[in-house]
C-alpha positions in Angstrom: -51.1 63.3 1.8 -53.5 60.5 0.4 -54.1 57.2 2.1 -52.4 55.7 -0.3 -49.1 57.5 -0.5 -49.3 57.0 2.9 -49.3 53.4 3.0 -46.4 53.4 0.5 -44.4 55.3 2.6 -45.0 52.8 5.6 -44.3 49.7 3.5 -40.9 51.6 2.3 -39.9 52.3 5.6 -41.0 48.4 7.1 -38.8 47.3 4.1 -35.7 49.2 5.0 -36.2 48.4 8.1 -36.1 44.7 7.2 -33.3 44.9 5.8 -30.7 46.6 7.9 -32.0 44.2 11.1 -32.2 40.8 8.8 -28.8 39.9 9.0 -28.9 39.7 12.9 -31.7 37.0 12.6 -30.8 35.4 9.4 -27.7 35.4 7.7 -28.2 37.4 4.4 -28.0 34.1 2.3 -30.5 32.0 4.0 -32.7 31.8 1.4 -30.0 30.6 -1.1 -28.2 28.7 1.0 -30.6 27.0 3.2 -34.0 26.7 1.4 -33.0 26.3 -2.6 -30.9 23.9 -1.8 -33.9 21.9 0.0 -35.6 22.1 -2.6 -33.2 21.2 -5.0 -32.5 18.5 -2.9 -35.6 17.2 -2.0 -38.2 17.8 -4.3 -36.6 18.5 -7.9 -34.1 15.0 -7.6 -37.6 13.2 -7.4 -40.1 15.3 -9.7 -39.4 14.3 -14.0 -41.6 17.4 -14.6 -44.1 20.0 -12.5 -47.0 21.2 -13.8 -48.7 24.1 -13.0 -52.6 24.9 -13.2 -54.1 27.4 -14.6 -57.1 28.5 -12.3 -58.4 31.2 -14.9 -58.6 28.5 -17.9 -62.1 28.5 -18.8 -61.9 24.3 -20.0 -59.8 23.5 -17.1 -57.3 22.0 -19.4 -53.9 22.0 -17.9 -51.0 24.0 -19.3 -47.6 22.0 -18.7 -44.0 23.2 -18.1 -41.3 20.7 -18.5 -38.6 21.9 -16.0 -35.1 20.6 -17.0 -32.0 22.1 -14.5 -28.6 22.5 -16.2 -25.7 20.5 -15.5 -23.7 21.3 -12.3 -20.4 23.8 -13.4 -18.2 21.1 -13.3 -20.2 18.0 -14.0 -18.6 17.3 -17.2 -15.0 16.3 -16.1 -16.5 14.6 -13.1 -18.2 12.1 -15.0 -15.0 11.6 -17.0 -13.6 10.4 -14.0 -16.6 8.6 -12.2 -18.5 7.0 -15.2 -21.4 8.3 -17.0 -23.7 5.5 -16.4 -23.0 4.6 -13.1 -21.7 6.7 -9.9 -20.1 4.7 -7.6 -21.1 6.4 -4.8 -24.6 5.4 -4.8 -25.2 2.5 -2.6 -22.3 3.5 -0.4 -22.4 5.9 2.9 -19.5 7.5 3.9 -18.6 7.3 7.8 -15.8 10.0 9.2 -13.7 9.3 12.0 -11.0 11.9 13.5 -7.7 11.3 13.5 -6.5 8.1 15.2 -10.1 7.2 16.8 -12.1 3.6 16.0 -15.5 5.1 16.5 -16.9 7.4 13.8 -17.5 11.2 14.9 -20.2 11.6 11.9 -22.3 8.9 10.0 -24.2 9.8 6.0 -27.8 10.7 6.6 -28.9 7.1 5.4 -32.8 8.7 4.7 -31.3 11.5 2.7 -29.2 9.0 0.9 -32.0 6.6 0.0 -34.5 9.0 -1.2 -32.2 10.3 -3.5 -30.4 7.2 -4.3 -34.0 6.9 -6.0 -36.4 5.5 -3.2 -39.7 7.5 -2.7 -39.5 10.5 -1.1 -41.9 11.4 2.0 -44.7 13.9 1.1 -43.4 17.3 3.0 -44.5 20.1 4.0 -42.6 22.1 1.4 -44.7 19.5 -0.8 -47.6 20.0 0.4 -47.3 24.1 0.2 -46.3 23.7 -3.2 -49.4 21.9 -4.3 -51.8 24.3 -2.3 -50.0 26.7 -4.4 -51.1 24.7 -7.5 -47.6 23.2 -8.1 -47.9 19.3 -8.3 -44.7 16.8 -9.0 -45.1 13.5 -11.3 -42.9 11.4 -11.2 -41.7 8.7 -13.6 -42.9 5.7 -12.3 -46.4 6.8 -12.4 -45.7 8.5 -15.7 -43.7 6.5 -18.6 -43.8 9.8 -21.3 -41.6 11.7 -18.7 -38.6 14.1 -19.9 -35.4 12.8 -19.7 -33.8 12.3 -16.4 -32.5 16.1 -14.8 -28.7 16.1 -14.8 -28.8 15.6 -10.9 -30.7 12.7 -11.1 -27.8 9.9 -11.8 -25.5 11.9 -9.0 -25.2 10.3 -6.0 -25.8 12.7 -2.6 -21.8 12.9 -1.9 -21.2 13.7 -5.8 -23.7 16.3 -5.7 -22.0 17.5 -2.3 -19.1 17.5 -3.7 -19.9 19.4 -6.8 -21.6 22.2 -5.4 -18.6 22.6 -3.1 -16.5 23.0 -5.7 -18.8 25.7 -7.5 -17.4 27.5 -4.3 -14.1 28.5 -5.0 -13.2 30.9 -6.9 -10.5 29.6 -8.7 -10.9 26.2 -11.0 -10.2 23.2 -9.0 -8.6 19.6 -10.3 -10.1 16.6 -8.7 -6.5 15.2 -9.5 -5.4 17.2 -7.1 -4.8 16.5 -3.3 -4.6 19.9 -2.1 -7.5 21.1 -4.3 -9.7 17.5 -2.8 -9.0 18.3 0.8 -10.4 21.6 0.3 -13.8 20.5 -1.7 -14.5 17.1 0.3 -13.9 19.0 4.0 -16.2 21.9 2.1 -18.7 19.4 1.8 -18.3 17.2 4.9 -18.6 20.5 7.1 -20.9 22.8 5.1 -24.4 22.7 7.1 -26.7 22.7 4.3 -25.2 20.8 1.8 -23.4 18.4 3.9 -24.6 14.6 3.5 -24.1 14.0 7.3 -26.5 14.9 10.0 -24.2 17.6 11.9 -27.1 17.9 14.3 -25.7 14.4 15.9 -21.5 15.4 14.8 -19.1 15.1 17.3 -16.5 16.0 14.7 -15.5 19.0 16.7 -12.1 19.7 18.1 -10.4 17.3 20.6 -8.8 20.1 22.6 -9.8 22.9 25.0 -9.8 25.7 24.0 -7.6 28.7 25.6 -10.6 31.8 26.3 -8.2 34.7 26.5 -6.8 33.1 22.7 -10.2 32.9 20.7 -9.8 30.7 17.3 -9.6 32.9 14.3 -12.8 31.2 13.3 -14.8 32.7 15.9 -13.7 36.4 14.6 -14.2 35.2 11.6 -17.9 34.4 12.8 -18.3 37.9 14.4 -17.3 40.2 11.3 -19.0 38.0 8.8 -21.6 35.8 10.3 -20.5 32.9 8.3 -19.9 30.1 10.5 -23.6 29.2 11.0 -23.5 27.6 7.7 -20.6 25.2 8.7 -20.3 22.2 11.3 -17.2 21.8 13.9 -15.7 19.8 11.7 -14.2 23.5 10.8 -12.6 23.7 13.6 -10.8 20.2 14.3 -10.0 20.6 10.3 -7.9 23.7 11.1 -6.5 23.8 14.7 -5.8 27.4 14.8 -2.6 29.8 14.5 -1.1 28.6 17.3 -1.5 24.5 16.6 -1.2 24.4 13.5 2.6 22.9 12.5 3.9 24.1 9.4 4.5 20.9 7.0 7.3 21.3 4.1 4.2 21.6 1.8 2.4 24.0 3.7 2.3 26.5 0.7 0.2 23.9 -1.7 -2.8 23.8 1.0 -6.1 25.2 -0.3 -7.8 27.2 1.9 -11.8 26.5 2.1 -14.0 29.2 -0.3 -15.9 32.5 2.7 -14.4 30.8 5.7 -10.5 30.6 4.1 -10.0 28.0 7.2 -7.6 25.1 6.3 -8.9 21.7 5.5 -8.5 18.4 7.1 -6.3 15.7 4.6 -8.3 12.3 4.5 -7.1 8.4 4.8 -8.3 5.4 5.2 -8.2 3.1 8.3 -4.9 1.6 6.7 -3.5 4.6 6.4 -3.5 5.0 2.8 -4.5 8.9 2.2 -7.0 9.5 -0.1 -4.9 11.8 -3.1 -7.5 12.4 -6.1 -11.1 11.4 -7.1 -9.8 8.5 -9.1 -8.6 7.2 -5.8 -11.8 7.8 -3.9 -14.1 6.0 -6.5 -11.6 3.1 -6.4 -12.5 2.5 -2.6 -15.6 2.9 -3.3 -15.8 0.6 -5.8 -13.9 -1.5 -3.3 -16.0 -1.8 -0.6 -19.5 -2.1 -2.5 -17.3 -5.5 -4.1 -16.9 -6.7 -0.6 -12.9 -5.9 -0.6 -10.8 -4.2 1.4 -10.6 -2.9 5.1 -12.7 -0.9 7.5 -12.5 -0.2 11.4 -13.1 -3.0 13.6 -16.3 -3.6 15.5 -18.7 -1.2 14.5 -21.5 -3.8 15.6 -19.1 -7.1 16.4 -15.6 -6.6 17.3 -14.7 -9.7 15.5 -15.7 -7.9 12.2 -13.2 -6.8 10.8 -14.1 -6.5 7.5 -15.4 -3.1 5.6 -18.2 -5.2 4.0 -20.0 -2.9 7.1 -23.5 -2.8 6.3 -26.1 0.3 7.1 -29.4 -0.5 8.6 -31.3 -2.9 8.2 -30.8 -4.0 4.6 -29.3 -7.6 3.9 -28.2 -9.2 0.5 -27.2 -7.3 -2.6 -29.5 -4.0 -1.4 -27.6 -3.7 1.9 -25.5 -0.6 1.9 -21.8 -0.3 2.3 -19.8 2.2 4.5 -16.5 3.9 3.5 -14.5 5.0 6.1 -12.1 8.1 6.1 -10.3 9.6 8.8 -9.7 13.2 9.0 -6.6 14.4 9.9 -6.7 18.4 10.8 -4.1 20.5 9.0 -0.4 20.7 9.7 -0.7 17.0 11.9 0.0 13.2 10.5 -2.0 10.3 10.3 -2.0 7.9 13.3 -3.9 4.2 13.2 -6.9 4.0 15.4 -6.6 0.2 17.2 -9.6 -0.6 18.8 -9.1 -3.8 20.5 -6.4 -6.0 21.0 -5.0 -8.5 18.3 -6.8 -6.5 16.1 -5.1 -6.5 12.3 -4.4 -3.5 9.9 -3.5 -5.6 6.6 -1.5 -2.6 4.3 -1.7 -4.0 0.7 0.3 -0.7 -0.6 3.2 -0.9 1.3 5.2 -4.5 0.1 8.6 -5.6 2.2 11.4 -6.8 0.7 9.9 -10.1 -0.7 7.1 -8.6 -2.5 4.7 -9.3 0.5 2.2 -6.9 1.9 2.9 -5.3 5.3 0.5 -6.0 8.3 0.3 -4.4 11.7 -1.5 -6.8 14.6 -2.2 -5.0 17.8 -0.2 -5.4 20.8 -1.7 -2.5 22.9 -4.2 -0.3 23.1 -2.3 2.2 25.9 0.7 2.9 24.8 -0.4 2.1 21.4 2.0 -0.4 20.0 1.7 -2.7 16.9 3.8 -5.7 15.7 4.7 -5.3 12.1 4.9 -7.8 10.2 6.9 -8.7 6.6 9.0 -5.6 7.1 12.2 -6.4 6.5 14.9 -9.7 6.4 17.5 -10.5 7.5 19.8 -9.6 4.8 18.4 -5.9 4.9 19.5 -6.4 8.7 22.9 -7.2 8.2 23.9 -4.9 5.6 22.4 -1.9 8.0 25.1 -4.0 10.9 27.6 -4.4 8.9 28.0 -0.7 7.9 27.4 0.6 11.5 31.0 -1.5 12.1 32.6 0.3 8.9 31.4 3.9 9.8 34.4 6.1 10.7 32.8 9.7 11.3 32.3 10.9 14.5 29.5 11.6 14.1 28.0 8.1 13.1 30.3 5.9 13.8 29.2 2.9 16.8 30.0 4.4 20.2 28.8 4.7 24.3 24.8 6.1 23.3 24.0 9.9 24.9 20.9 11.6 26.2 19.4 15.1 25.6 18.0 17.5 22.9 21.9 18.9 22.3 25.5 17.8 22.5 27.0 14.4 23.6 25.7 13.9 27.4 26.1 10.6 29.1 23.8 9.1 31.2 24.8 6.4 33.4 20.9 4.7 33.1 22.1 4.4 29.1 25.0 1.6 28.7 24.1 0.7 25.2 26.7 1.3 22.4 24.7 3.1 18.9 25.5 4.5 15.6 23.6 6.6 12.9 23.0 5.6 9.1 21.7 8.6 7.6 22.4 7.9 3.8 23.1 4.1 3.2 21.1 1.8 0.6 19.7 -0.4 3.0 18.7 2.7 5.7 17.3 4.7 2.6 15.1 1.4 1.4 13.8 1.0 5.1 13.1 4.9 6.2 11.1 5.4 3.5 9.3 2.0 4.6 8.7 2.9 7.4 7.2 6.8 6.1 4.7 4.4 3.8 3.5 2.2 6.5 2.7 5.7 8.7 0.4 7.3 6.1 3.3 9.9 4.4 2.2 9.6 0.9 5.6 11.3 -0.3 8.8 11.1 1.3 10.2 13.8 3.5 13.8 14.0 4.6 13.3 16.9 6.7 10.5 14.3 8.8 12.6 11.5 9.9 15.9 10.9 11.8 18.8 8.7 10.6 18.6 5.3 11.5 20.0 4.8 14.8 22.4 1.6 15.0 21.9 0.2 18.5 24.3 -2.6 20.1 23.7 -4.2 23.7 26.0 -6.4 25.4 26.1 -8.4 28.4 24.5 -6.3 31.4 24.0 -3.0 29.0 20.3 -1.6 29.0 18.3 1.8 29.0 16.2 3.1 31.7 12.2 3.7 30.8 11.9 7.1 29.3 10.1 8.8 26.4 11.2 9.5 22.8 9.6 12.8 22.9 12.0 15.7 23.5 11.4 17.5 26.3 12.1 21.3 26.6 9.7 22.9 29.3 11.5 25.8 29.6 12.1 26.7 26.1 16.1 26.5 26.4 16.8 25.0 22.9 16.6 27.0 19.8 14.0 24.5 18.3 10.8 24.4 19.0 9.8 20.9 20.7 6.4 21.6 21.3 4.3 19.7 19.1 0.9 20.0 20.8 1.5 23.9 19.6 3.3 24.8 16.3 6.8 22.7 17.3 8.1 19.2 16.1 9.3 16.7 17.9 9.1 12.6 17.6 5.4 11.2 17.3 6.7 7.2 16.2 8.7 5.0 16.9 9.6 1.8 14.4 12.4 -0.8 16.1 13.4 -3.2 14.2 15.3 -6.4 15.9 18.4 -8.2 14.6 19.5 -10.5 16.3 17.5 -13.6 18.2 17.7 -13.6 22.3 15.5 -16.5 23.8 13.0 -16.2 26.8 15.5 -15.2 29.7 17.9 -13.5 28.0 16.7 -10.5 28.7 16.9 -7.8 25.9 13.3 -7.0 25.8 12.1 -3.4 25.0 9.6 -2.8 28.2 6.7 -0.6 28.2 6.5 0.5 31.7 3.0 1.6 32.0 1.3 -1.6 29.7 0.8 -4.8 30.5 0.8 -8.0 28.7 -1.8 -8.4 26.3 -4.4 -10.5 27.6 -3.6 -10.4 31.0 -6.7 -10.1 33.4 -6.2 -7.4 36.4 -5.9 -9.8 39.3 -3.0 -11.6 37.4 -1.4 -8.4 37.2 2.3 -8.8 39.1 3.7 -5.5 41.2 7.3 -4.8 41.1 8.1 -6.2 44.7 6.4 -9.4 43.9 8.8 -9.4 40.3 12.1 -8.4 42.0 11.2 -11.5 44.9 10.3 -13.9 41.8 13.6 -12.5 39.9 16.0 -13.7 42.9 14.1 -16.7 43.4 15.2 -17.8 39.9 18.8 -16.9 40.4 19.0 -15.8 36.7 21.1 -12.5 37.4 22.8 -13.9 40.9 26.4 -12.8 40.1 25.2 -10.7 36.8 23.4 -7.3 38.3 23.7 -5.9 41.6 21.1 -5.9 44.1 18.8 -3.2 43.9 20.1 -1.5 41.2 18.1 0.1 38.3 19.2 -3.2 36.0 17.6 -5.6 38.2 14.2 -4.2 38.8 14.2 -3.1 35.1 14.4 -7.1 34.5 11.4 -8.0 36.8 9.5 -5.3 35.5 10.7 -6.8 32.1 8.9 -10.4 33.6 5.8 -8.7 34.5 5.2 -5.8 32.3 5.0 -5.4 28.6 7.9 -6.5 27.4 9.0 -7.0 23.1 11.0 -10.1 22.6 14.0 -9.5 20.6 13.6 -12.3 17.6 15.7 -10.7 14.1 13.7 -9.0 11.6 11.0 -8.6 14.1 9.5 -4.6 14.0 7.8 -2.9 16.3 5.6 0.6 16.0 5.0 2.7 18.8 3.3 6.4 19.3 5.1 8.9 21.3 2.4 11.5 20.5 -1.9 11.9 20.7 -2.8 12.8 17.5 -3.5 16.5 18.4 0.1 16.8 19.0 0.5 16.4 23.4 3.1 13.8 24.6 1.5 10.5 25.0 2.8 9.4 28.4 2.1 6.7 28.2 5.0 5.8 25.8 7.7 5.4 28.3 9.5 2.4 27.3 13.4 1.1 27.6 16.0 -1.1 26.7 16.6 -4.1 29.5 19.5 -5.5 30.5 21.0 -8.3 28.5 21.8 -11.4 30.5 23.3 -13.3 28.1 26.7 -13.4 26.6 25.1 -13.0 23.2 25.1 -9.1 22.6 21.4 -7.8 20.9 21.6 -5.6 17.5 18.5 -3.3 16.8 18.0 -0.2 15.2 14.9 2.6 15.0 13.4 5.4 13.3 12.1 7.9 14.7 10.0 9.9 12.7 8.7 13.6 13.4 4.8 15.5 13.3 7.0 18.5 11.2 10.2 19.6 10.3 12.8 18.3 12.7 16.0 20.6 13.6 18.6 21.5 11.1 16.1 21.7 8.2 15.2 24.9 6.2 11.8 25.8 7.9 12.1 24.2 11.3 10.0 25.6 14.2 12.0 28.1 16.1 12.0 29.2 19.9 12.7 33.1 18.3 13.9 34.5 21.8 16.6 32.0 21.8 17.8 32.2 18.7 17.9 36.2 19.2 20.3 35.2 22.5 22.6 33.0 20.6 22.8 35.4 17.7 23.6 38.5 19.7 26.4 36.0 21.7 27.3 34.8 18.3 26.7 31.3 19.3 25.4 28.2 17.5 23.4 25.7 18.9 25.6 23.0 20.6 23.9 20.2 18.4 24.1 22.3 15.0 26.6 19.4 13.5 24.4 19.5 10.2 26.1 21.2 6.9 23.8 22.1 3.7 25.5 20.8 0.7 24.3 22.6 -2.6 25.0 21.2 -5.7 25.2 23.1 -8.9 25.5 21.4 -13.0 27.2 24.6 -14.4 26.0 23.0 -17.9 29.1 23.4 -19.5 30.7 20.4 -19.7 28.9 18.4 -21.8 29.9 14.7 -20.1 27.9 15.8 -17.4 24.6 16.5 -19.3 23.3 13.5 -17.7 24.9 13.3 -14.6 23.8 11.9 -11.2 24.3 12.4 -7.7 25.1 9.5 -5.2 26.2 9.2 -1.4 28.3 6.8 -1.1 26.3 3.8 -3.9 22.1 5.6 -2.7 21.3 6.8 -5.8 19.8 10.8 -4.4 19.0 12.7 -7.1 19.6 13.6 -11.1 22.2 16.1 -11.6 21.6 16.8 -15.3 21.8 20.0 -17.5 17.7 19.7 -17.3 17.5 19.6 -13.4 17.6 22.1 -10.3 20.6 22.3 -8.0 20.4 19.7 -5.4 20.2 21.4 -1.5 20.9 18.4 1.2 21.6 18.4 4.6 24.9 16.1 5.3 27.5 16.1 7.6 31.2 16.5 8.1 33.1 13.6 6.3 30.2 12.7 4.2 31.6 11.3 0.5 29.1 12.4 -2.9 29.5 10.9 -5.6 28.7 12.1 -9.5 28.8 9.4 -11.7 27.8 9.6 -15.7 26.7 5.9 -17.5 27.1 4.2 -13.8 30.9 5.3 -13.8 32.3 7.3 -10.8 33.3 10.9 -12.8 33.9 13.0 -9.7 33.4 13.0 -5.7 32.8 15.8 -3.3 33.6 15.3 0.6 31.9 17.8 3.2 34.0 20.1 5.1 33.5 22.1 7.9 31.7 25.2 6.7 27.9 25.5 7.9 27.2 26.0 3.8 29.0 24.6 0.9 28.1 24.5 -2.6 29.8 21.8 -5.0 30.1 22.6 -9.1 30.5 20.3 -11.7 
């Protein structure tokens, strides 16, 4: 065999070789992945035109090749929404928090972002190869005859992130979408080489520990495919795993992310507002470069609360702005993220009844309780009162409160008297308040509980405990764990109606906070309360000695305690935002001392489905044990009321569907049956042109479907 058939045969064999052991050292798209795109990024954005030299040309002249790169795949309808002429993201970094933190996990590469907002770039080593190889960049300001700018010039780092994320997937997206944005912005804020944070320094990564014998399905995903090198942990606080991941009544819309198929994180702003299309993201972005809006609090000054945040070292009209989002991983809600004390979350897109926007003002750092403020008047309040007194049902109407996850229990530590209004004008108006001021950007029945009707009079209270159901041992057919895939109540919002002065007692206490302000060696112990409390004589001959009333009103006189004061509201967190009870949300209803009785109501509103909806979390071995003893679950007091438009009476072509005078739902010949979850008693009402035609009252039958 010649030498040279020899040689070929080596260089075949080094090449095979190469091949099958490259993917254990790189991953097979390395090249594409992680050096075009650095030189996309960092040489091509800066060059107007290489030229290349021709060593062999006898005159030395230069022959010239005008590079221009094509538009990006979706370029076109981006601009439509961003503006041809200017992006708005230029000038602007983005910051990203996790869920319900004030300090950001991952900041925008500010160098990245000025070179290619158009400052000079540094002369690299890639450079520097390229021009040993006889490749040399101009650029325009040198050179005034230049091409035209490349179509990745005008973009903005984030809009080119965001672009090539979205060349991804393999089906079309809309950047009108939510579902389809969540996917392409966590794509781009977790993809390693074409993110515009430096992931090296993320600490976007899951908040959680992490089981060993139950791996994340990411990490198998890593061993068959060797695709998570090319993502950040951002992946995996995005998408929790199997087993933490609650199933939302929208679950089916989500978009999983292009190779990985991991879920994505949903994004908001610091005032909960979540970010829904592109339009919505340029609008902030627009925003903060004009000086408006919000941002966390004390980034560099905790008296800054303002999102006119500047990066660096720039000052004046070329200091850059930040945009802040918080991620929120799949399948979990939105929770604020207080940083200190007094601190104020203004909320111009929610508006109370007189047209004013809604604030929240710290109260608390741990628990985390806010003061709302504009919420709701007076008149709200006494409607909501006055049809607690009217209700009838048994189920709803005013009477001795219970305790527990199922049936009527009562609990001598619970003396108040409460009601529900599941249905009613007013409680409709003020739940789906209260779902706007905690970052729901659609309303969900299945999320929240009726409002709960609360009366307290003379000596009546409730001992500290948690709103959080508790289930440990996995009695209940629901699934209460919400740190896992269960559902249970994350917040709180009370709202007071009806004024009690200092001494009257009333308060809601919060057990394990103090009062705001309050230095530690002012802090009063219990003993020292309960001596202070019989020194006044203000419950001599009112509450017994030693009993659970009295020392809940010292601790009401030295803990943190809410003043009742009507149409005063109050949000509180019964949940972290990975889901695990927050302890630290004990709380209670103390004593009134006064002959005036206190009126208050809440919402409580839930991390997923809540019992007695269609796709509720399930404990399956219980439910297996009820059905085999043909049992239902003690609390199942719920019916599901279908209702049906036959379509063949025409007088009802244009029918609509009413409880009691809450407009619910359209009930024409062009709309779907109507499924709701009511109760026993409940009255519905079809009325045609604002006139009564027909009404319906639930029976006793689990199901029931009503025709017109």
């Amino acid at each position: 065999m010649s030498t040279r058939a020899k040689l070929g045969g080596i260089c075949l064999l080094s090449y095979a070789i190469g091949v099958l052991l490259s993917p254990y050292f790189l991953p097979t798209d390395f090249l594409t992945v992680n050096v075009a795109p650095l030189i996309i990024d960092k040489l091509l954005p800066s060059a107007q035109h290489i030229s290349i030299i021709n060593d062999d040309a006898l005159n030395n002249e230069e022959d010239e090749l005008e590079l221009e790169l094509p538009p990006m795949k979706y370029e076109a309808p981006y601009k439509q929404i961003i503006g041809d002429d200017d992006d708005p993201f230029h000038g602007v970094d983005i910051v990203l928090h996790r869920n319900g933190e004030p300090d950001p996990c991952m900041r925008q590469q500010q160098q990245q972002q000025s070179q290619l907002d158009g400052g000079a770039s540094s002369f690299t080593l890639l450079e520097k190869l390229l021009e040993r190889l006889g490749v040399t960049t101009v650029n325009d300001k040198d050179d005034e005859a230049a091409p035209s700018t490349a179509s990745k010039e005008s973009l903005s780092p984030l809009s080119q992130s965001i672009l090539r994320s979205t060349e991804q997937f393999a089906k079309p997206l809309s950047f009108d979408s939510k579902y389809d944005l969540d996917a392409t912005l966590t794509h781009a804020f977790a993809t390693n080489t074409q993110s515009i944070f430096s992931n090296a320094q993320s600490s976007c990564g899951p908040t959680w520990e992490q089981d060993p014998t139950k791996p994340h399905y990411l990490d198998q995903v890593n061993e068959n495919y060797n695709l998570l090198s090319s993502y950040s942990s951002l992946l995996k606080y995005c998408d929790m795993g199997i087993d933490r991941t609650p199933i939302q009544p929208d679950h089916n819309n989500l978009v999983r992310l292009a190779q990985v198929k991991s879920f994505p994180c949903t994004f908001h702003t610091r005032e909960g507002l979540r970010v829904t299309s592109l339009s919505m993201l340029v609008e902030l972005a627009r925003e903060v470069k004009s000086g408006e809006g919000e941002c966390e609090v004390g980034d560099n000054n905790e008296e800054n609360d303002q999102q006119t945040c500047t990066s660096g070292n720039d000052s004046g009209d070329n200091a850059r702005k930040e945009l802040h989002l918080y991620a929120v991983s799949a399948g979990r809600v939105f929770m604020f993220a207080p940083k200190h004390v007094g601190e104020v979350f203004e909320l111009p897109h929610v508006k109370g009844p007189q047209g004013l926007p809604v604030s929240l003002q710290v109260m608390s750092l741990s628990p985390r309780v806010f003061d709302i403020y504009n919420f709701f008047n007076r008149d709200e309040s006494a409607a909501i009162v006055d049809k607690a007194l009217k209700e009838t049902s048994e189920t709803h109407k005013m009477k001795r409160s219970s305790t527990g996850a199922s049936g009527y229990n009562l609990n001598s530590k619970r003396t108040s008297e409460n009601g529900f209004d599941t249905h009613g004008k007013e409680a409709q108006i003020v739940k789906r308040r209260c779902m706007d001021i905690l970052g729901f950007d659609e309303y969900e029945e299945s999320l929240t509980d009726g409002l709960q009707v609360l009366r307290y009079n003379k000596t009546t209270g409730y001992f500290p405990h948690l709103d959080w159901i508790d289930d440990p041992r996995k009695k209940e057919e629901h699934n209460f764990d919400s740190a896992g895939i269960g559902s249970n109540r994350f917040a709180t919002i009370l709202l007071y109606m009806s004024d009690l002065e200092a001494g009257d007692g009333g308060e809601t206490l919060f057990s394990h906070g103090w009062p705001a302000g309050q230095a530690e060696e002012d802090h009063v112990q219990l003993d020292d309360a309960i001596d202070a409390l019989r020194a006044s004589g203000d419950v001599e001959g009112i509450l017994k000695r030693d009993s659970w009333e009295e020392k809940m009103v010292a601790n009401c006189r030295s803990r943190l305690a809410v003043r009742p004061h009507s149409s005063r509201a109050v949000l509180f967190y019964s949940q972290h935002p990975d889901g695990s009870v927050d302890q630290s949300s004990l709380h209670g209803g103390c004593p009134v001392i006064t002959d005036q009785p206190k009126w208050a109501a809440n919402l409580w509103a839930w991390n997923s489905i809540r019992g007695g909806f269609p796709g509720s979390p399930k404990n399956e071995h219980v439910v297996e044990k009820n059905r085999a003893a043909n049992k239902s679950p003690e609390n199942d007091q719920q019916k599901h009321a279908t209702f049906i438009n036959d379509k063949s009476d025409e007088s009802m072509r244009h029918a609509q569907l009413f409880f009691q005078d809450t407009f619910w739902g359209n009930y024409g010949f062009d709309n779907p049956p109507l499924g709701i979850n009511t109760f026993k008693g409940h009255k519905w009402h079809v009325r045609v042109d604002d006139e009564v035609v027909k009404s319906f009252t639930i029976g006793r039958d689990k199901k029931q479907e009503f025709h017109i």
